[in-house]
ZASE-747584 format. One line per 10 residues: number of its first residue (from 1); their letters; for each residue x, y, z of N, C-alpha, C. Coordinates in pm, 1 decimal, always signed. Atoms other than C-alpha are relative to their C-alpha. Layout:
REM ZASE-747584
NUM) a) X/Y/Z/X/Y/Z/X/Y/Z; ...
***
This chain:
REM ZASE-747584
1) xxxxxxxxxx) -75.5/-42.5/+114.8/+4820.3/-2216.7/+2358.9/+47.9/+141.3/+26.5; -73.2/-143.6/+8.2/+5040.8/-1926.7/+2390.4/-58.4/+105.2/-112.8; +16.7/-139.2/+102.3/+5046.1/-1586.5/+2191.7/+28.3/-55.4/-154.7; -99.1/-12.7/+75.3/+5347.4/-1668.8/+1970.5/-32.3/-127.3/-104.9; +1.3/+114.7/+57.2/+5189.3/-1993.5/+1893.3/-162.6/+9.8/-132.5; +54.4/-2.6/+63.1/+4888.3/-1893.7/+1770.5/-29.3/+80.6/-94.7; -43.9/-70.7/+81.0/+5040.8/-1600.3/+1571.7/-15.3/-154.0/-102.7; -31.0/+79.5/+146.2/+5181.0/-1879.0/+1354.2/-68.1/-123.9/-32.1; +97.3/+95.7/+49.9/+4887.3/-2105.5/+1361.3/-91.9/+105.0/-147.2; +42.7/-48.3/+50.6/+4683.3/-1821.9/+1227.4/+74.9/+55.6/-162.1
11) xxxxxxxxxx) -52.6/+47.8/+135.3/+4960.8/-1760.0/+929.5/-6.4/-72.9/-72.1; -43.7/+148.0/+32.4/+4991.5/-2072.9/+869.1/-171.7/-31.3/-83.6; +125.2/+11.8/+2.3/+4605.7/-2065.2/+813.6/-46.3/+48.7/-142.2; +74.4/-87.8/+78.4/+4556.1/-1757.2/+601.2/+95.5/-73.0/-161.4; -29.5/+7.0/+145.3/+4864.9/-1886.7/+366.3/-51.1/-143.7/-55.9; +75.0/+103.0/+31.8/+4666.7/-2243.1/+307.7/-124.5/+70.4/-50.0; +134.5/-96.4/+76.8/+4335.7/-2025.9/+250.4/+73.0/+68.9/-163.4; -27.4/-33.8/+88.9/+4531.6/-1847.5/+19.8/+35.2/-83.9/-153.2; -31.1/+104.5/+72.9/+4681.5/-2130.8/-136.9/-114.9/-65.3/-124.6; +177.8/+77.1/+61.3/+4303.0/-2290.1/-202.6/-34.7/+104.0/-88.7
21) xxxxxxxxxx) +71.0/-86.5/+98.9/+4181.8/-1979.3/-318.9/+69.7/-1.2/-154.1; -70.4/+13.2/+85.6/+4470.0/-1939.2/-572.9/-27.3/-134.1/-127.3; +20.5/+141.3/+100.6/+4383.9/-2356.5/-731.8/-155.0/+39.3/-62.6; +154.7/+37.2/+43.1/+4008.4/-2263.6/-762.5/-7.3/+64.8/-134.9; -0.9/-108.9/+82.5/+3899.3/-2164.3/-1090.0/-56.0/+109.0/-2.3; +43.7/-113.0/-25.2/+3811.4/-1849.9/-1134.3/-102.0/+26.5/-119.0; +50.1/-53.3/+128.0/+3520.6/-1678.5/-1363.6/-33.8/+136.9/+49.5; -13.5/-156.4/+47.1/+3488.2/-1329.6/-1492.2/-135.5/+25.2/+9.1; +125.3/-51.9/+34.6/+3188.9/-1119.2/-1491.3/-28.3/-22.1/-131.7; +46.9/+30.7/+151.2/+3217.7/-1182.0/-1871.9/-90.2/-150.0/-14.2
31) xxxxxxxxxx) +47.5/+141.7/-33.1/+3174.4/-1578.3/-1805.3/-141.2/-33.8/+116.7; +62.9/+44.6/-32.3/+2894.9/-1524.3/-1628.9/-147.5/+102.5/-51.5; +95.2/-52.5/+102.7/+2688.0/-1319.0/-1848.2/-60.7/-46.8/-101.4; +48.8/+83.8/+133.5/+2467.9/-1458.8/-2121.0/+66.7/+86.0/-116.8; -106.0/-50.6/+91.8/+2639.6/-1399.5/-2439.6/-63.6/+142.2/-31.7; +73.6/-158.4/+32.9/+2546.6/-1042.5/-2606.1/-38.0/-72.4/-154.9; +38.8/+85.2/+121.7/+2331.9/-1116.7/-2927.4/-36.5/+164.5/-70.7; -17.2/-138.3/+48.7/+2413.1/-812.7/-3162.1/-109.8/-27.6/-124.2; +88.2/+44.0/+73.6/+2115.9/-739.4/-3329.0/-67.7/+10.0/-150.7; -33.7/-9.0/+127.7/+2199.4/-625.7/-3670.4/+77.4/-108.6/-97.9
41) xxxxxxxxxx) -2.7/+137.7/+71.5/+2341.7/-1001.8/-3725.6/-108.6/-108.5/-41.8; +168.1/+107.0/+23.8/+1999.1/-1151.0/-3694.6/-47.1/+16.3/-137.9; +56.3/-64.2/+159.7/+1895.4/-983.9/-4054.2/+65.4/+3.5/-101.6; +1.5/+15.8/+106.5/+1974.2/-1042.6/-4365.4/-5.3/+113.4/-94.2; +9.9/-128.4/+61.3/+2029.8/-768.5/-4647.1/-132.5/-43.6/-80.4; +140.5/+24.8/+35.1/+1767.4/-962.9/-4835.5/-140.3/-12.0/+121.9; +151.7/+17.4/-91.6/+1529.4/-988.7/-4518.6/-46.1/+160.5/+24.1; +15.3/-125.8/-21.5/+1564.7/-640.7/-4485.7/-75.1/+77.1/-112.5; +32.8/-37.9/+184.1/+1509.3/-552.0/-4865.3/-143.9/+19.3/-26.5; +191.3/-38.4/+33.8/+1139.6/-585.3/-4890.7/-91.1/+110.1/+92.8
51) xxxxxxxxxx) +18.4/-160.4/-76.9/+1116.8/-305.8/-4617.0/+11.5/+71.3/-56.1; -33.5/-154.8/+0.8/+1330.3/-63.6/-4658.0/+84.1/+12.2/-136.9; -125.6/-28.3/+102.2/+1512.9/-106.3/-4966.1/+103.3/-120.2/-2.6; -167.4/+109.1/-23.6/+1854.2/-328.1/-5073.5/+78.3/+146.6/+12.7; -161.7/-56.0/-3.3/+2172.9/-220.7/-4962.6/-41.4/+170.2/+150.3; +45.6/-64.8/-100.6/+2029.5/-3.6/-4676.7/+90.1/+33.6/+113.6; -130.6/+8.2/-144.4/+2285.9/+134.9/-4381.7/-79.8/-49.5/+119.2; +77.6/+91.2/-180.1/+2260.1/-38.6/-4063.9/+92.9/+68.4/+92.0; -52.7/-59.5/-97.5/+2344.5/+152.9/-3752.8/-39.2/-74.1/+142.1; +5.9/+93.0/-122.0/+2410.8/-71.6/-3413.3/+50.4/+109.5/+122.3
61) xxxxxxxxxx) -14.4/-22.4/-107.6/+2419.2/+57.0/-3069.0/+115.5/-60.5/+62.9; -112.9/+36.5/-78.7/+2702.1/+18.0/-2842.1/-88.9/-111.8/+64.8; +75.5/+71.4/-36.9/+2612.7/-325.6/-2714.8/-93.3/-104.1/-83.2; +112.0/+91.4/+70.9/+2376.9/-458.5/-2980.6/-44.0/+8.5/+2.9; +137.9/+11.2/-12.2/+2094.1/-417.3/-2839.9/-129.1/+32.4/-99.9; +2.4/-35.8/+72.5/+1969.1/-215.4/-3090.3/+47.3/+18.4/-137.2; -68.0/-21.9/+162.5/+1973.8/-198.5/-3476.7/-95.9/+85.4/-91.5; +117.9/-71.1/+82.2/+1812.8/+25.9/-3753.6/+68.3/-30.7/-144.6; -73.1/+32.0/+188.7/+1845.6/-33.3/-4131.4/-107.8/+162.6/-98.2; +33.0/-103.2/+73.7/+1751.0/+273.8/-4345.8/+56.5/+126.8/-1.1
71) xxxxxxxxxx) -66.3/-115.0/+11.8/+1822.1/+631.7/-4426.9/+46.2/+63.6/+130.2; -6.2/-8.6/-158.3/+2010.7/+742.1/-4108.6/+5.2/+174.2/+8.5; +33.0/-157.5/-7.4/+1948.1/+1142.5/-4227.5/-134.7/-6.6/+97.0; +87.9/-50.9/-76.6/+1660.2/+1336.8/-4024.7/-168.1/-20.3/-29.6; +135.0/+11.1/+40.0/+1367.0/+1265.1/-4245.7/-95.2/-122.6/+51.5; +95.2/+111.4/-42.3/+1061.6/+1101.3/-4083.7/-63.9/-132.6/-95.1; +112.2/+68.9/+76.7/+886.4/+970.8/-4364.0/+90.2/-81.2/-109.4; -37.0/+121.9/+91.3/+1180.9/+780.4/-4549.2/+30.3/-137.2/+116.3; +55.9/+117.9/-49.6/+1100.9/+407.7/-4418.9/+170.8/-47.8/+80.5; -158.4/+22.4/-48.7/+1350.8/+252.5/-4144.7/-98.7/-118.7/+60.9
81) xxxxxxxxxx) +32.9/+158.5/-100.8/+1360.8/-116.9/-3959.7/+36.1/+35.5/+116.4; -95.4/-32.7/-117.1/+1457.5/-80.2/-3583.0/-62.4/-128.5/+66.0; +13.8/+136.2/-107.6/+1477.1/-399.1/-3373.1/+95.0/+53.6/+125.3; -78.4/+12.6/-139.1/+1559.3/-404.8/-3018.5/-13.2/-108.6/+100.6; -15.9/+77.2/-107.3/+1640.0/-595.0/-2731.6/+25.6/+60.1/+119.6; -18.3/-113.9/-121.5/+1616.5/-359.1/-2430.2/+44.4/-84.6/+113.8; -50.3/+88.5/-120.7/+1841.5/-517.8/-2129.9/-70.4/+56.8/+127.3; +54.4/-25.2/-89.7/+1685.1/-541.4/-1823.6/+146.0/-104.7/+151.8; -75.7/+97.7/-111.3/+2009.6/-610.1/-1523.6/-112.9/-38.8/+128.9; +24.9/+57.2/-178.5/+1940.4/-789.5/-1168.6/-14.4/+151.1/+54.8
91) xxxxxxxxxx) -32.7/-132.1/-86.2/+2064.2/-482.3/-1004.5/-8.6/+128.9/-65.8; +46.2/-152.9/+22.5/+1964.8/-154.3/-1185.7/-165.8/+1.6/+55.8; +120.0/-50.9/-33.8/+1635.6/+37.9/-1088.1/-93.4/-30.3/-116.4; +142.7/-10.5/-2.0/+1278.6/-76.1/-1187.6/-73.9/+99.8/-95.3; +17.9/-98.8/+49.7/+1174.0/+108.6/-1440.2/-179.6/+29.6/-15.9; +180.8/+18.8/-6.1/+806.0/+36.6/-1388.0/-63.3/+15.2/+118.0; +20.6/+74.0/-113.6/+812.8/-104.3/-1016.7/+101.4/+106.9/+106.7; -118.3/-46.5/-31.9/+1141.7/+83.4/-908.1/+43.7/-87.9/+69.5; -35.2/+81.9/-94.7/+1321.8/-46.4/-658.7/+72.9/-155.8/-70.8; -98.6/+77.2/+54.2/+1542.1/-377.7/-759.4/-99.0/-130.5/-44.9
101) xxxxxxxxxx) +89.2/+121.3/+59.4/+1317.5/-653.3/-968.1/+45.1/-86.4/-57.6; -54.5/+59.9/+139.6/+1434.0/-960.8/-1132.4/-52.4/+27.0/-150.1; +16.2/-3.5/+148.7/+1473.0/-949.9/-1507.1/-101.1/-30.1/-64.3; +124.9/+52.5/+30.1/+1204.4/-1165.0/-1568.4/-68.5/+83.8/+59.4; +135.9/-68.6/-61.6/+933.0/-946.9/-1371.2/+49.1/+109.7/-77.9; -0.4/-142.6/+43.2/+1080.3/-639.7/-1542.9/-38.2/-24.9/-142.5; +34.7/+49.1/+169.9/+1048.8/-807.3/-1900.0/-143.8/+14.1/+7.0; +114.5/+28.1/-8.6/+715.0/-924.2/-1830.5/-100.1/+155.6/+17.1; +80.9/-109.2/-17.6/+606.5/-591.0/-1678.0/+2.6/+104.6/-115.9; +11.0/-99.4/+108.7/+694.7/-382.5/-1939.8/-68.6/-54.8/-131.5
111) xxxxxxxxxx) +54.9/+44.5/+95.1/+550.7/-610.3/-2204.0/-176.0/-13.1/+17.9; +122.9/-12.4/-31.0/+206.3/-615.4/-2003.9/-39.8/+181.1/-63.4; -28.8/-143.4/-3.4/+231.3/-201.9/-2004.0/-1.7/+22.0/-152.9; +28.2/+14.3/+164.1/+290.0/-223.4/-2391.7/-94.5/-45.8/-86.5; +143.7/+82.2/+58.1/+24.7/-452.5/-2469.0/-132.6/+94.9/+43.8; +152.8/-40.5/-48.3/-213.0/-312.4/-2263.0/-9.5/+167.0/-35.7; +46.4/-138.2/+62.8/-143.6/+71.3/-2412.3/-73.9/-20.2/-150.0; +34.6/+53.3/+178.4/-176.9/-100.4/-2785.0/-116.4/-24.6/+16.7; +120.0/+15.8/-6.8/-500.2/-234.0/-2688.0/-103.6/+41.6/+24.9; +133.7/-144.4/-61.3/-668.1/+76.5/-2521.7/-58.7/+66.3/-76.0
121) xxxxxxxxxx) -44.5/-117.0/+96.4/-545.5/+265.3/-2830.8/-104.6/-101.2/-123.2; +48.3/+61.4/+95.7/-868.1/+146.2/-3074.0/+46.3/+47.6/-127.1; -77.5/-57.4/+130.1/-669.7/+329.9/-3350.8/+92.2/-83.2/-43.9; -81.9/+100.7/+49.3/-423.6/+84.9/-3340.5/-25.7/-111.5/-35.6; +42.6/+156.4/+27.7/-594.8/-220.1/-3418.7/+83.0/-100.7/+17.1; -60.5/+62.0/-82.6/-408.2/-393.1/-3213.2/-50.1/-180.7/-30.3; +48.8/+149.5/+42.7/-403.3/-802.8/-3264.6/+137.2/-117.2/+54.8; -57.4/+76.1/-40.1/-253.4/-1101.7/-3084.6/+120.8/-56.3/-137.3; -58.6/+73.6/+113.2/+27.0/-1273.1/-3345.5/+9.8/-114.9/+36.0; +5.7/+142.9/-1.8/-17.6/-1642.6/-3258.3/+156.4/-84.0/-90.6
131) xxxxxxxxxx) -118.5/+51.1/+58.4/+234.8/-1752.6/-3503.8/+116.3/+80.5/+70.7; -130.4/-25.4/-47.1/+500.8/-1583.8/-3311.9/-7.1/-32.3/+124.0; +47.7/+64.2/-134.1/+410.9/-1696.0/-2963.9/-154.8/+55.4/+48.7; +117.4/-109.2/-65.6/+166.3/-1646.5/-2706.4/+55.8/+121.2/+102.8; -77.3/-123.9/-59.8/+360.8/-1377.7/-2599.2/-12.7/+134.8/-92.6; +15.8/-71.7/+48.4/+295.5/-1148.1/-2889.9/-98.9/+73.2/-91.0; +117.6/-98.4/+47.3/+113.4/-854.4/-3035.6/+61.9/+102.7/-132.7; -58.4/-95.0/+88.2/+118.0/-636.8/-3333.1/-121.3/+136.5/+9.3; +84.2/-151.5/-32.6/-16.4/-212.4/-3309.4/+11.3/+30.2/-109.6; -83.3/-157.7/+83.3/-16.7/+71.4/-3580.7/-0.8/+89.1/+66.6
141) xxxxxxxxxx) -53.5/-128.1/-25.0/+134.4/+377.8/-3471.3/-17.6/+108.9/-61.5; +2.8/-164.8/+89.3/+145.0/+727.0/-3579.1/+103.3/+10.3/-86.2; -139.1/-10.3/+53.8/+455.3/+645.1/-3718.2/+49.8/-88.2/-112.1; -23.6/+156.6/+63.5/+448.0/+277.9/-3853.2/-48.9/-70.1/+32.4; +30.5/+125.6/-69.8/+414.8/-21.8/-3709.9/+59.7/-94.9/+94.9; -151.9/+53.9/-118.6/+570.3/-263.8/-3444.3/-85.3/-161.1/+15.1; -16.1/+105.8/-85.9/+592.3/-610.6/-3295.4/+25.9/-31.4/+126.5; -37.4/+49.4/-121.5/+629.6/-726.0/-2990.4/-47.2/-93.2/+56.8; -5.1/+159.8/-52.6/+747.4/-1058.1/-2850.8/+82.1/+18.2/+107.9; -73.6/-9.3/-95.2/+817.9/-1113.9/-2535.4/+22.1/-176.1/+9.4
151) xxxxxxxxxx) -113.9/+100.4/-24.9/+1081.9/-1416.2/-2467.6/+48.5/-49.3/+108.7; -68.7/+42.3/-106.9/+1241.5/-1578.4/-2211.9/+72.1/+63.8/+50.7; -115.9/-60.2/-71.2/+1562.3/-1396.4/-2184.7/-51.1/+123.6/-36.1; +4.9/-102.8/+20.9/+1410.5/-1126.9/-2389.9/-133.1/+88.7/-6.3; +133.5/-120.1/+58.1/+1164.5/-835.6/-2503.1/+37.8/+87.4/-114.4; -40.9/-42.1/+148.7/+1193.5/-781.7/-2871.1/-103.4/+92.4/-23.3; +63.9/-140.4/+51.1/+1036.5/-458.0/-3045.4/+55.5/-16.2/-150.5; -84.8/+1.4/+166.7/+1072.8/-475.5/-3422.4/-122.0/+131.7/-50.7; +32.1/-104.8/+57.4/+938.5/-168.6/-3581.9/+10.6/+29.3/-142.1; -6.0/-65.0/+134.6/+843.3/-29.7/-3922.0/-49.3/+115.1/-3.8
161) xxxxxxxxxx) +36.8/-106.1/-23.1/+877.6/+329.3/-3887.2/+16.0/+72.6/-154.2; -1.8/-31.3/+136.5/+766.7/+540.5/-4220.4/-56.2/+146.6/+17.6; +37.8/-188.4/+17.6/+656.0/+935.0/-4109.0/-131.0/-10.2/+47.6; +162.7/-50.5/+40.4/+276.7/+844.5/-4128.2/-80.5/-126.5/+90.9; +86.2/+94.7/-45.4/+10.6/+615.9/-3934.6/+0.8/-144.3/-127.0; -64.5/+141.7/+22.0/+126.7/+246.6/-3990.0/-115.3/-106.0/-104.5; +42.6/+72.7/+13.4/-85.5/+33.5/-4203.1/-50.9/-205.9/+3.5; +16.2/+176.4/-71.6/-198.4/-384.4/-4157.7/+136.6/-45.3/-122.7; -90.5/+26.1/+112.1/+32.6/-389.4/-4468.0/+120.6/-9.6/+30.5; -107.1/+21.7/-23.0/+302.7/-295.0/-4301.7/+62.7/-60.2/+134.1
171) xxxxxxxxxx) -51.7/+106.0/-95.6/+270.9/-521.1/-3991.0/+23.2/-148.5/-123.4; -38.0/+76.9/+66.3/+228.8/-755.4/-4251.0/+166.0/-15.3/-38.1; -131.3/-1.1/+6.6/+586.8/-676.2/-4366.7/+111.3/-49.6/+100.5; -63.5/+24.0/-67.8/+700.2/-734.9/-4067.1/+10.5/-124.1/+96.1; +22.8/+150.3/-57.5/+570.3/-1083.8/-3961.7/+125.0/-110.8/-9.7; -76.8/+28.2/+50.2/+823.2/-1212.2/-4137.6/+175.7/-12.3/+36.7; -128.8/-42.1/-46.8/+1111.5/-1009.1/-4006.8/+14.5/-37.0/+140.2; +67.3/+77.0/-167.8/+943.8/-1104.7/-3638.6/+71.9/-96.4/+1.7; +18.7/+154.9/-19.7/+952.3/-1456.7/-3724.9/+205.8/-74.5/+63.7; -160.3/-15.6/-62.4/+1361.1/-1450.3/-3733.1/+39.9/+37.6/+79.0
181) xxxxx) -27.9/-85.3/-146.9/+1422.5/-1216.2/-3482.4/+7.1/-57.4/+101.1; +24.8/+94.1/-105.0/+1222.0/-1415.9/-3255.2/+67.8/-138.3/+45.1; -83.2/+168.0/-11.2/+1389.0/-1754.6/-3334.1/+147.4/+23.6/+58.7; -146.7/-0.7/-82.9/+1729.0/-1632.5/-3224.6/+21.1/+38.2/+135.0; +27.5/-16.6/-95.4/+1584.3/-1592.8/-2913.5/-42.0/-144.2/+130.1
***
């Protein structure tokens, strides 16, 4: 085969490649992302209501991930909801492990790490929640109170933050708000 010949084999080549490529369909980084689940739709003004109040502002994070319902001034001690969903990509850094971990091992690890501070901490009276999986635990805080369920895709944090060390009363409050949260998961 000559030069000249296999010039225009090799054209001939790339514009058929091209061709193919052009019919295939194509998807977007959007289309291959799980949807985004904004998390100030999960709640209800009445689910919220027996927290913090009716008619309460809700402030969302770029993203969703995050939501808070209550006074969004500076004061500690007037009562707020905050749910999250902290994303964990393929390819960012490890925030436990460093270095590049799937999602799942980073979920998991940080939900071990959480559990297992809540449980050290005998102040918190720390306690499995069965009715929300076997994935979750409820603490008191210095602050409030919290949830945490860890999920398949996710690692939920629901919080009842009020200024002052959290009572069972007000995980109680929040079993509830859990229970939804969790299901849209």
């Amino acid at each position: 085969m000559n030069l000249n010949s296999m010039r225009r084999n090799t054209g001939l080549f790339v514009a058929v490649f091209a061709a193919v490529l052009a019919m295939m369909p194509r998807t977007s980084s959007a289309q291959k992302k799980a949807p985004e689940i904004h998390m100030c739709s999960l709640l209800t003004d009445s689910d919220v209501a027996p927290i913090v109040g009716a008619k309460q502002v809700t402030q969302e994070t770029k993203g969703g991930s995050t939501c808070m319902w209550g006074d969004p001034g500076n004061d500690p001690n007037k009562p707020r909801l905050l749910i999250q969903a902290p994303g964990f990509e393929q390819d960012s850094t490890d925030p436990v492990f460093g270095g590049s971990t799937p999602a799942q091992g980073r979920l998991e690890a940080s939900f071990k790490a959480n559990r297992k501070q809540a449980f050290d901490d005998k102040s918190s009276q720390a306690k499995n929640e069965a009715q929300l999986g076997k994935n979750a635990f409820s603490a008191l805080m210095d602050d409030g109170a919290e949830i945490i369920v860890l999920k398949k895709a996710a690692l939920l944090n629901i919080r009842f933050l009020i200024g002052k060390r959290g009572t069972p009363e007000n995980v109680e409050a929040l079993r509830k708000v859990a229970a939804k949260v969790s299901a849209s998961f």
